[in-house]
TORNU-656565 format. One record per residue: residue in three letters; x, y, z of N, C-alpha, C, O in turn. Coordinates in nm, 3 decimals. Each point is the difference from the previous one (the first is absolute). Layout:
N
type / nx / ny / nz / cax / cay / caz / cx / cy / cz / ox / oy / oz
ALA / X / Y / Z / X / Y / Z / X / Y / Z / X / Y / Z;
...
REM end
This chain:
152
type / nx / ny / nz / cax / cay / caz / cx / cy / cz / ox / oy / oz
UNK / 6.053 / 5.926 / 15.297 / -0.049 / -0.080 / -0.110 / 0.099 / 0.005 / -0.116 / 0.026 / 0.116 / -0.033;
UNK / 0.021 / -0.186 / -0.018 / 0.061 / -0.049 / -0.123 / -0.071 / 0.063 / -0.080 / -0.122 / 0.013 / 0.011;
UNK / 0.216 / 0.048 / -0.129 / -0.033 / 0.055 / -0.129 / 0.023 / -0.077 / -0.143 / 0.094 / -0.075 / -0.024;
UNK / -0.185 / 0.105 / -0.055 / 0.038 / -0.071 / -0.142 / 0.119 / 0.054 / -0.062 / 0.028 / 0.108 / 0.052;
UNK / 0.052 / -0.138 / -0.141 / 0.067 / -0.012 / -0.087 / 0.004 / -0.062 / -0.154 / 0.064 / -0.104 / -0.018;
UNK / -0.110 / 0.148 / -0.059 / -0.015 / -0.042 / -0.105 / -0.124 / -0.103 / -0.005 / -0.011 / -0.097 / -0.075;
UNK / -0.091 / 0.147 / 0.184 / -0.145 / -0.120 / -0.023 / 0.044 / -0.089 / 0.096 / -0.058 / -0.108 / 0.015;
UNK / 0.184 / 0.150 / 0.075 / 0.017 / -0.165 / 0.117 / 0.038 / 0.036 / 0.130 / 0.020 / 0.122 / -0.004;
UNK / -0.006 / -0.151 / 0.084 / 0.066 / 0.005 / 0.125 / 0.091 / -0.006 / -0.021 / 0.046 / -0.094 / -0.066;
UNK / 0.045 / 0.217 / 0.124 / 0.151 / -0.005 / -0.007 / 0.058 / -0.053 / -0.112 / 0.096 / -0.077 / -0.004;
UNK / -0.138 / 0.107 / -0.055 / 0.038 / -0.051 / -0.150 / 0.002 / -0.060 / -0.056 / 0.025 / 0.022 / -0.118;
UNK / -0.061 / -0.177 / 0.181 / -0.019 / -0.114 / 0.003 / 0.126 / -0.101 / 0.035 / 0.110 / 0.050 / 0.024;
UNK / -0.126 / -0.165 / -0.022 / 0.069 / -0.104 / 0.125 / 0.165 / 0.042 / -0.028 / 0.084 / -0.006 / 0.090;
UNK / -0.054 / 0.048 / -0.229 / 0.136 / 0.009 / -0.042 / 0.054 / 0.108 / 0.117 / 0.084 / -0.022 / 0.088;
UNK / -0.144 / 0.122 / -0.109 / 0.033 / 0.139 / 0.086 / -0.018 / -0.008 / 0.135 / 0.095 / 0.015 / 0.077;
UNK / -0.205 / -0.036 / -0.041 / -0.029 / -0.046 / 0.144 / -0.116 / -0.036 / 0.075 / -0.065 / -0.088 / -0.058;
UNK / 0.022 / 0.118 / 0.150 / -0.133 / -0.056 / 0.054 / -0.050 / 0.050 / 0.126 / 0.071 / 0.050 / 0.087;
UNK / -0.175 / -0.063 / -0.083 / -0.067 / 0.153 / 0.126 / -0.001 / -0.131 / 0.107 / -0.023 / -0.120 / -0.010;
UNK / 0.056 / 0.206 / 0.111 / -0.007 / -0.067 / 0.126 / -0.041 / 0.095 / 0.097 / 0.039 / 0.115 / -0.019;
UNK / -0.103 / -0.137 / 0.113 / -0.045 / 0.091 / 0.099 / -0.039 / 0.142 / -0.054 / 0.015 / 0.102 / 0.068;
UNK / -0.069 / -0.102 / -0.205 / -0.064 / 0.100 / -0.063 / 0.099 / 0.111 / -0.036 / -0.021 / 0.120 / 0.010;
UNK / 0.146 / -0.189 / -0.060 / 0.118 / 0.079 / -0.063 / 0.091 / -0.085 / -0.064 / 0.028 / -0.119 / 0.009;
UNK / 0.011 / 0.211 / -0.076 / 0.055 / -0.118 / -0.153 / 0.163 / -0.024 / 0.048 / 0.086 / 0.086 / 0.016;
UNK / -0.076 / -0.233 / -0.001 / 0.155 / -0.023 / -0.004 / 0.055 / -0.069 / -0.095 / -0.020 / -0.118 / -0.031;
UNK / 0.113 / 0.220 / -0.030 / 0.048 / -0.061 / -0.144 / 0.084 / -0.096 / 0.047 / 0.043 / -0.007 / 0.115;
UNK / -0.018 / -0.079 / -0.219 / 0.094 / -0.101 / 0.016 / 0.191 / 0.028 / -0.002 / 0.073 / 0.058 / -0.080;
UNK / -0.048 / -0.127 / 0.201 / 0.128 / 0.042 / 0.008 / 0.089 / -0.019 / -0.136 / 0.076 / 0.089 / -0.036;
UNK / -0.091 / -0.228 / -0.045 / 0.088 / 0.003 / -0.078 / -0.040 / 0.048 / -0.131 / 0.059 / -0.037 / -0.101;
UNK / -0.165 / 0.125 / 0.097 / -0.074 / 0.061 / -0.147 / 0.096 / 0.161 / 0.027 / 0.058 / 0.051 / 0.096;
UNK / -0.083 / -0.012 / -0.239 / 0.096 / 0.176 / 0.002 / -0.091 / 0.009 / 0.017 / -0.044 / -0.033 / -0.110;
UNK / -0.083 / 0.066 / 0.200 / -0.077 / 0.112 / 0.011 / -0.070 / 0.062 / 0.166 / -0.001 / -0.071 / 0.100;
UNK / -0.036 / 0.168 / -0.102 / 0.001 / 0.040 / 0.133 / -0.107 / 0.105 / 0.004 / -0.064 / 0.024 / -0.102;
UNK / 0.035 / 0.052 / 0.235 / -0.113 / 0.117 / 0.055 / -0.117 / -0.078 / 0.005 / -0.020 / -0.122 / 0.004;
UNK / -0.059 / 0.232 / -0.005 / -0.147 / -0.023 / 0.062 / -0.078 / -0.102 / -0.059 / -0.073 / -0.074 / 0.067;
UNK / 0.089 / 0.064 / -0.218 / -0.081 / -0.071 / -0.078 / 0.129 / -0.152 / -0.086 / -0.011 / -0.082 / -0.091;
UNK / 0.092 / 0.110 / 0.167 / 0.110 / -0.082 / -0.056 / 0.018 / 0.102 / -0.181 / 0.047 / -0.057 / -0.099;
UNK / -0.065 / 0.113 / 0.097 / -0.022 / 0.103 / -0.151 / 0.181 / 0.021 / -0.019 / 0.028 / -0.051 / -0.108;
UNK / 0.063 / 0.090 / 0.155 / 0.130 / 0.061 / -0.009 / 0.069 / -0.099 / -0.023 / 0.014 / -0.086 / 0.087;
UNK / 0.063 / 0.073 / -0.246 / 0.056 / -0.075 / -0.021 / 0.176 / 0.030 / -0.011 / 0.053 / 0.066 / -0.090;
UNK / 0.017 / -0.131 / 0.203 / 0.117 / 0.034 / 0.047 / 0.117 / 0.045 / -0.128 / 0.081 / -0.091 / -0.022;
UNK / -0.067 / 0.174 / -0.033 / 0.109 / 0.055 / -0.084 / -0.064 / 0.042 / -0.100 / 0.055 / 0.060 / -0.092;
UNK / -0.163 / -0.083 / 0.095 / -0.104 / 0.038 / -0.107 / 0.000 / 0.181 / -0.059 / 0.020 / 0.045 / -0.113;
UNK / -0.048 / 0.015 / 0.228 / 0.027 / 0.142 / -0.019 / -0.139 / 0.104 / -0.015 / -0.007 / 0.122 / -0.019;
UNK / -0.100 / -0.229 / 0.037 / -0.157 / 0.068 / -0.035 / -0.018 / 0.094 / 0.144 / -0.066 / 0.103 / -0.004;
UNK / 0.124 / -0.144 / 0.113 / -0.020 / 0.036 / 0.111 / 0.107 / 0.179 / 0.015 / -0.025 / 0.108 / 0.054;
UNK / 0.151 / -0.166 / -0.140 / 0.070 / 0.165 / 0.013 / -0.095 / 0.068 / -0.121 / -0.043 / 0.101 / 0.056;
UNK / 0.004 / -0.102 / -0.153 / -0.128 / 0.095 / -0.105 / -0.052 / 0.066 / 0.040 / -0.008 / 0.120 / -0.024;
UNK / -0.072 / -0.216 / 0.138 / -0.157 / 0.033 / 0.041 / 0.029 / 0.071 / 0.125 / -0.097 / 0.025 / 0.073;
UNK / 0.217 / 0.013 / -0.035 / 0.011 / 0.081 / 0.114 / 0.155 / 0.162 / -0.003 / 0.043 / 0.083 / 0.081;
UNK / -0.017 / -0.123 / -0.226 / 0.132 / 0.083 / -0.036 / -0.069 / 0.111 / 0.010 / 0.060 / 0.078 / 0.074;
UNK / -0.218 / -0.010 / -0.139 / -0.056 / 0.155 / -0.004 / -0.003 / 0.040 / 0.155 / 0.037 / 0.114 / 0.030;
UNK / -0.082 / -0.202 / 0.071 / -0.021 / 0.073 / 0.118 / 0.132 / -0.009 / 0.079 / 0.017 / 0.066 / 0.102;
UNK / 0.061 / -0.135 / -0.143 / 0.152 / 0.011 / 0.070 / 0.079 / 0.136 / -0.023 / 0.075 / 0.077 / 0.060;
UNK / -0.136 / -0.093 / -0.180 / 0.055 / 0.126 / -0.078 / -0.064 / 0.133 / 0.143 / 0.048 / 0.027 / 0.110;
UNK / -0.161 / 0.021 / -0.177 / -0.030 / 0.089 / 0.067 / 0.000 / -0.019 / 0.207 / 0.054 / 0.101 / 0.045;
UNK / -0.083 / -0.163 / 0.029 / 0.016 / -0.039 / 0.122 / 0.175 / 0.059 / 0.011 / 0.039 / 0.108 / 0.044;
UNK / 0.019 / -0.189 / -0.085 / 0.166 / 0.046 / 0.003 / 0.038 / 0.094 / -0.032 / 0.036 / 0.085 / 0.081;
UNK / -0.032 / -0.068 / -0.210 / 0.041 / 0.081 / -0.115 / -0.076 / 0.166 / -0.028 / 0.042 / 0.110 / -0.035;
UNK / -0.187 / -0.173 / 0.076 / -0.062 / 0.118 / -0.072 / 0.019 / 0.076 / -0.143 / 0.008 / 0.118 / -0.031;
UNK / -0.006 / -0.231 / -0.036 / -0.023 / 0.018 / -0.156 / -0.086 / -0.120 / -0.051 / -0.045 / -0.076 / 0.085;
UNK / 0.015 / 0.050 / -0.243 / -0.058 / -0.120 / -0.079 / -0.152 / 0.047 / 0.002 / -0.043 / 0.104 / 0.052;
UNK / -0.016 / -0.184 / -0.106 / -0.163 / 0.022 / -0.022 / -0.059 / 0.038 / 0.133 / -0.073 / 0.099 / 0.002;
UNK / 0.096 / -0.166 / 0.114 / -0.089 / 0.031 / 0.114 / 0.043 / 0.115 / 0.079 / -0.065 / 0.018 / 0.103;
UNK / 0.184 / 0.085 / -0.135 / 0.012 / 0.078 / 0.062 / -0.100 / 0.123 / 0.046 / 0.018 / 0.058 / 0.107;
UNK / -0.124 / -0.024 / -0.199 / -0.024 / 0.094 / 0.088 / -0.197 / -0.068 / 0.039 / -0.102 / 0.069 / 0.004;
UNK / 0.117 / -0.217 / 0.017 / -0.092 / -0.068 / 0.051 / 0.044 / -0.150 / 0.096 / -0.050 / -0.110 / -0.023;
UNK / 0.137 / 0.134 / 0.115 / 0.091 / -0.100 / 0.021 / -0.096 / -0.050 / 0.114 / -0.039 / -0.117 / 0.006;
UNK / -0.002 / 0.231 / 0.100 / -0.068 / -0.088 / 0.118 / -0.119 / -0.101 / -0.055 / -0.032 / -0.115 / 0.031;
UNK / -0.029 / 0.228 / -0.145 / -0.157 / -0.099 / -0.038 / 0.065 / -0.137 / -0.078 / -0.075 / -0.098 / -0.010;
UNK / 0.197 / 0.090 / -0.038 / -0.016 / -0.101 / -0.095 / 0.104 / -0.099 / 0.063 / 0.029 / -0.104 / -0.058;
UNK / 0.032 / 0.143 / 0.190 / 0.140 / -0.088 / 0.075 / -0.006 / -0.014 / 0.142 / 0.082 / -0.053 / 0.075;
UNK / -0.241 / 0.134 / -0.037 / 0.014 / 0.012 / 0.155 / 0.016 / -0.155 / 0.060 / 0.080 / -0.054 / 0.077;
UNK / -0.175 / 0.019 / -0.137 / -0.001 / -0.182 / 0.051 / 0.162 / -0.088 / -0.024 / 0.025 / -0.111 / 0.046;
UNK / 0.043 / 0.173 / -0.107 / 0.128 / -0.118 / -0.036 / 0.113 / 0.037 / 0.178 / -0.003 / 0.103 / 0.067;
UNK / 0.065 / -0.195 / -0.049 / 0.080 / -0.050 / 0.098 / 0.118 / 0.066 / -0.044 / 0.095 / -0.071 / 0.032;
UNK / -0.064 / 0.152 / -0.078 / 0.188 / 0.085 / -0.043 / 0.037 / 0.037 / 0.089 / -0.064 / 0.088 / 0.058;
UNK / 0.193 / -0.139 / -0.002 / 0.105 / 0.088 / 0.102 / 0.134 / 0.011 / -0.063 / 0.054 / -0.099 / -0.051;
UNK / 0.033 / 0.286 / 0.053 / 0.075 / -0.030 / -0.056 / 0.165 / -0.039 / 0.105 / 0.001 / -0.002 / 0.124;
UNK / 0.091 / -0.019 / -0.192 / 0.111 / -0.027 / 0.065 / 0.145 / 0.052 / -0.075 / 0.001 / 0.014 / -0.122;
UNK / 0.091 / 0.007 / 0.185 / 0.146 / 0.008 / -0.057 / 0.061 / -0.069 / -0.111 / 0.051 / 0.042 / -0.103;
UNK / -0.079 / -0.226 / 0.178 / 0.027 / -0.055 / -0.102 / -0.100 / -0.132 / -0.012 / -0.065 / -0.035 / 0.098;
UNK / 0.059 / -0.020 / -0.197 / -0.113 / -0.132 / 0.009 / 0.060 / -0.124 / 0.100 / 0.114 / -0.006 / 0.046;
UNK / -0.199 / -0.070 / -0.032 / 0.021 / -0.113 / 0.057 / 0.045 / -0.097 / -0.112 / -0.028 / 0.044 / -0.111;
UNK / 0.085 / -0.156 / 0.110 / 0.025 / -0.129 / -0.030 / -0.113 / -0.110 / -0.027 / -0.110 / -0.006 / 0.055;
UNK / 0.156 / -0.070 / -0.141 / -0.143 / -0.111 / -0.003 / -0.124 / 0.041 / 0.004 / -0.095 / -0.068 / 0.040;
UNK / 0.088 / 0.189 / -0.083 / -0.184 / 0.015 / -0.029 / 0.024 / -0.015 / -0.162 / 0.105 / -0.022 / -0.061;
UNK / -0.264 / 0.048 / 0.004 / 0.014 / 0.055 / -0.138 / 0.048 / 0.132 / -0.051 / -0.079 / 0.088 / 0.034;
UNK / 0.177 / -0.044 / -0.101 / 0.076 / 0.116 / -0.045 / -0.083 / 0.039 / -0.146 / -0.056 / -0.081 / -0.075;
UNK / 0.064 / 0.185 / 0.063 / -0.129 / 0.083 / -0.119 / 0.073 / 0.137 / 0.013 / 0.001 / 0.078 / 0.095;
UNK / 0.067 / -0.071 / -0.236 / 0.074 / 0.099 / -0.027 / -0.053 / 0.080 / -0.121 / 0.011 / -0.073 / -0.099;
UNK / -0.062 / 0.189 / 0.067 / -0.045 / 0.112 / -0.103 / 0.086 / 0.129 / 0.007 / 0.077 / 0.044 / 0.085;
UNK / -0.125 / 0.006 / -0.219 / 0.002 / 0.118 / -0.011 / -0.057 / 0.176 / 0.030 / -0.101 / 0.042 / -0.056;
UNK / 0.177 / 0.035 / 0.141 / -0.110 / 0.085 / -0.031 / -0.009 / 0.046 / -0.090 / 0.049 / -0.059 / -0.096;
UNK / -0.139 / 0.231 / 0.067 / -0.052 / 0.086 / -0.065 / 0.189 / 0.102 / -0.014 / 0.026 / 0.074 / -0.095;
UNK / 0.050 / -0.096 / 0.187 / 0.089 / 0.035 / -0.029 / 0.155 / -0.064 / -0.010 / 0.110 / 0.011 / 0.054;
UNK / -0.168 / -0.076 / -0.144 / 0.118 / -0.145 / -0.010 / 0.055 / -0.063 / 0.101 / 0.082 / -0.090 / -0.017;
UNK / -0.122 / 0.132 / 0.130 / 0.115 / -0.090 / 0.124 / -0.146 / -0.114 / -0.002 / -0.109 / -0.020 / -0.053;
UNK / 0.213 / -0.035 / 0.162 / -0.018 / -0.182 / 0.014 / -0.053 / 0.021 / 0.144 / 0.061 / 0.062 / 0.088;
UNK / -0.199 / -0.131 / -0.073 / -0.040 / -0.032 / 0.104 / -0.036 / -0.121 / 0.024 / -0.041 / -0.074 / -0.089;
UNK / 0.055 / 0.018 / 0.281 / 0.009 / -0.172 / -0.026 / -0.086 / 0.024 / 0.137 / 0.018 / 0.090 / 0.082;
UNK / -0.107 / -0.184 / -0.077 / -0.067 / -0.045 / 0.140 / -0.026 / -0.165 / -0.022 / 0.016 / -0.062 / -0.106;
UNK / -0.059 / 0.010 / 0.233 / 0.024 / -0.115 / 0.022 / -0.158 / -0.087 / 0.068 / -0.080 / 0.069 / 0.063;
UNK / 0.066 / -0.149 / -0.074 / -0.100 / -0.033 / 0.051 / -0.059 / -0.159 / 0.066 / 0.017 / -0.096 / -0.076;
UNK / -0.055 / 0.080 / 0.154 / -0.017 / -0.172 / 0.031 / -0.139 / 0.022 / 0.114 / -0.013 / 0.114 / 0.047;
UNK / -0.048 / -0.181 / -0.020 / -0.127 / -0.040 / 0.078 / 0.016 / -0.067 / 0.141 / 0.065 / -0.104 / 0.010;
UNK / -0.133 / 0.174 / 0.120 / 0.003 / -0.036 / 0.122 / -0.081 / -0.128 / 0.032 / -0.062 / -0.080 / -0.070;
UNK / 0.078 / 0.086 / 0.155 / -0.085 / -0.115 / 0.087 / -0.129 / -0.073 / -0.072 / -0.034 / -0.107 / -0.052;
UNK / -0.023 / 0.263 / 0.090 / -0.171 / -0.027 / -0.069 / -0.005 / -0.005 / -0.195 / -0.100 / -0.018 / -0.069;
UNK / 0.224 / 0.037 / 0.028 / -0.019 / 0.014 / -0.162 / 0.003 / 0.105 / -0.062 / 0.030 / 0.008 / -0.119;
UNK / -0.070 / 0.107 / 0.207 / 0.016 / 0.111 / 0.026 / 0.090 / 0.075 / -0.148 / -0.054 / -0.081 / -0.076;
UNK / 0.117 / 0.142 / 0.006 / 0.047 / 0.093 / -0.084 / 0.119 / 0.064 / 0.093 / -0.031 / 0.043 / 0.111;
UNK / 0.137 / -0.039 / -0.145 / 0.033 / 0.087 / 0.044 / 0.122 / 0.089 / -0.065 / 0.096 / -0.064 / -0.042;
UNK / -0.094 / 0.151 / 0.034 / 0.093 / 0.073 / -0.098 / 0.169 / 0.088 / 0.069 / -0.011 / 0.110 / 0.054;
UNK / 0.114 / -0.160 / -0.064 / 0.132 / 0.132 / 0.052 / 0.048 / 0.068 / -0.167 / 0.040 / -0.063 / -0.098;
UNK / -0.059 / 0.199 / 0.112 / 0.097 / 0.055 / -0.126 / 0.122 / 0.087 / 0.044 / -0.021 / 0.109 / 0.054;
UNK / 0.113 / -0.141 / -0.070 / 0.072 / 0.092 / -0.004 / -0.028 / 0.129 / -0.012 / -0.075 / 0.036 / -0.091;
UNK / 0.135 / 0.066 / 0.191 / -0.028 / 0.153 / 0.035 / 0.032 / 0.127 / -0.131 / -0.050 / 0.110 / -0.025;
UNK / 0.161 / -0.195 / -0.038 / 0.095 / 0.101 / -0.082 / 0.026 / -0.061 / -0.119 / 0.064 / -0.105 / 0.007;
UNK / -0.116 / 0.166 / -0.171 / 0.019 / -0.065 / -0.122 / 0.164 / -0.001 / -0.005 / 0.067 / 0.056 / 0.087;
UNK / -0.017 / -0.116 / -0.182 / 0.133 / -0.077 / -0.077 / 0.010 / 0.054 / -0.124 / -0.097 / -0.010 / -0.076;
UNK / 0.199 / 0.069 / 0.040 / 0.048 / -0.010 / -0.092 / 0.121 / -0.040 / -0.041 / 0.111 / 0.049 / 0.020;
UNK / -0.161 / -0.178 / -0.103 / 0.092 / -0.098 / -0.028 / 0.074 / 0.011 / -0.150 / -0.072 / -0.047 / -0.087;
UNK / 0.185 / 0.092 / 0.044 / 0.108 / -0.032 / -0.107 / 0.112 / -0.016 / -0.046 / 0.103 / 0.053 / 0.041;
UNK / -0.118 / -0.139 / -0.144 / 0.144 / -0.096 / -0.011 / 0.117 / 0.143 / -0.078 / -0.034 / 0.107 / -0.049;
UNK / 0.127 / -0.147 / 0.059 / 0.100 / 0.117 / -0.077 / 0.144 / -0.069 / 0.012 / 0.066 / 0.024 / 0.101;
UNK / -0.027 / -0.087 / -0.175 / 0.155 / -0.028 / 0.002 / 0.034 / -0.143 / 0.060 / 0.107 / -0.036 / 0.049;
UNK / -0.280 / -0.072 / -0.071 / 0.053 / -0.079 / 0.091 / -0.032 / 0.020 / 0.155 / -0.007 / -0.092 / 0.081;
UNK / -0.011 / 0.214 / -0.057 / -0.012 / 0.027 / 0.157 / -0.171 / 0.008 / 0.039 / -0.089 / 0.054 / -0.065;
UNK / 0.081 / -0.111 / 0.167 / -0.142 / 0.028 / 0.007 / -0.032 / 0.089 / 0.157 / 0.023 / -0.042 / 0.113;
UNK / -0.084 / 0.178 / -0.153 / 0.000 / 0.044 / 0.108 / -0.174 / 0.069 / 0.032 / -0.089 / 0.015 / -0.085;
UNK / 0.081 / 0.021 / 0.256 / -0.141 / 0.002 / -0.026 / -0.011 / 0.143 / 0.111 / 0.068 / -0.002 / 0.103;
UNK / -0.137 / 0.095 / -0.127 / -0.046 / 0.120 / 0.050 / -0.148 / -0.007 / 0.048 / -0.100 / -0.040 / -0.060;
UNK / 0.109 / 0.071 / 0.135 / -0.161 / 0.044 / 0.030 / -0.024 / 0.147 / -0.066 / 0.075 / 0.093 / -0.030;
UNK / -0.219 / -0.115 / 0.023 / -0.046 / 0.093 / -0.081 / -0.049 / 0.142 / 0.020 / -0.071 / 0.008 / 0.100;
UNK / 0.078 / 0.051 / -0.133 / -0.067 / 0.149 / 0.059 / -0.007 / 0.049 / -0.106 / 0.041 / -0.053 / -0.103;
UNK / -0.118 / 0.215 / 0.118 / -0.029 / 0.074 / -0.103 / 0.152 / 0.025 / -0.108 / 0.023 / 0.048 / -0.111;
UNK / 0.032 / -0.093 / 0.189 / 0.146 / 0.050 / -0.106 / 0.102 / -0.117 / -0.001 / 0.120 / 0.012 / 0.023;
UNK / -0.183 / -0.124 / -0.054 / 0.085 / -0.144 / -0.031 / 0.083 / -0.008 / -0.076 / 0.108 / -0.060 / 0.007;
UNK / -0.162 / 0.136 / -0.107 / 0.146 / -0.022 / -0.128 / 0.103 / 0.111 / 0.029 / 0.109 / -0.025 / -0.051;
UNK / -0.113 / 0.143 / 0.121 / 0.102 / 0.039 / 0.066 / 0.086 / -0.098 / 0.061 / 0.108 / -0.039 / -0.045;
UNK / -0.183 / -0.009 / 0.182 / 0.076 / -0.073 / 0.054 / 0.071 / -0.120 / 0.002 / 0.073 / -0.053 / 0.085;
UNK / -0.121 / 0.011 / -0.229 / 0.072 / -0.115 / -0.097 / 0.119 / 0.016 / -0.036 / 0.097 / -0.067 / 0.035;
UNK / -0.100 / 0.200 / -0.143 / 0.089 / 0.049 / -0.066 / 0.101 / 0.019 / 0.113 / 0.105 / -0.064 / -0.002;
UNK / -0.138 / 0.159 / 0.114 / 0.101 / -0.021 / 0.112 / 0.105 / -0.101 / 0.050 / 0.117 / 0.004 / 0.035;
UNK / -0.235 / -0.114 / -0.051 / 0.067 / -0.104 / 0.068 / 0.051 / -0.078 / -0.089 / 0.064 / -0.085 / 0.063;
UNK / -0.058 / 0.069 / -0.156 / 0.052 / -0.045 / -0.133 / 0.130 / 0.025 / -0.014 / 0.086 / -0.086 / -0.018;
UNK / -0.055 / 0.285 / 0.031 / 0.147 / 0.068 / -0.054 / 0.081 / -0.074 / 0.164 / 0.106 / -0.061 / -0.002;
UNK / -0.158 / 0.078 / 0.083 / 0.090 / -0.030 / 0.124 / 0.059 / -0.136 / 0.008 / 0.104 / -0.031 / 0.058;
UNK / -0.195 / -0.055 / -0.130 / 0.009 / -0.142 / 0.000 / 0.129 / -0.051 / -0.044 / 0.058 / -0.102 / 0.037;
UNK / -0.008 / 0.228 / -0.160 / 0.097 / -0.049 / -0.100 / 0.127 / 0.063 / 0.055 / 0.114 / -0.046 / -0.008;
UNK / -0.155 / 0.169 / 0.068 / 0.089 / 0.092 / 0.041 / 0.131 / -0.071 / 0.063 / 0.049 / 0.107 / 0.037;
UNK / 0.018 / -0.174 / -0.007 / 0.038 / -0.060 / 0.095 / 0.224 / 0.019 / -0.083 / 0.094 / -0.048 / 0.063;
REM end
């Protein structure tokens, strides 16, 4: 059965329209998922899912030490590196590195979430832009990689 959206089916005719008791958004509208609700570059969709990415992956942010009760239901798998052509949703953590996961909808409309395995730490210095992954001792391994950089 088709769900409302804002008081309508699928959001109404702009967004899309239930057929066989599931909402198919319209190909040439930005919007997409279950309820046609996700509006393509929009970014409501990386918000509303950055706390449990967080913890699922990361294991930090608000839902960490309630992650199954408040993320068991979300679709997260992590990976090495992201895929291409989905939606990209890039934050911050609790410890300044940069975390990015990605996200786009299956068949059925379905949610579905990839984050990257390993935070980023990303900074500029001299013009140069270089990027570390993160661990308990990042700015070590910055500073490291920084003096070697020049060393030359």
């Amino acid at each position: 059965m088709c769900h409302l959206l804002q008081k309508t089916l699928c959001g109404g005719p702009e967004r899309g329209k239930c057929e066989c008791n599931r909402c198919n958004c319209a190909e040439k509208s930005k919007y997409q998922g279950t309820t046609c609700e996700d509006c393509k570059g929009c970014k409501v969709v990386c918000r509303q899912n950055k706390a449990c990415v967080q913890c699922v992956v990361h294991h930090t942010g608000k839902y960490k030490d309630s992650c199954e009760e408040n993320c068991g239901d979300r679709n997260i798998s992590k990976k090495l590196s992201l895929p291409e052509s989905y939606n990209t949703c890039e934050f911050k953590d609790d410890d300044d590195c940069i975390f990015y996961f990605t996200y786009d909808y299956d068949d059925n409309n379905e949610l579905k979430i990839i984050a990257q395995d390993k935070k980023v730490n990303s900074t500029s210095s001299h013009n140069v832009l270089y990027t570390v992954y993160c661990t308990t001792s990042h700015k070590i391994r910055s500073t490291i990689h920084l003096k070697q950089y020049f060393i030359t």
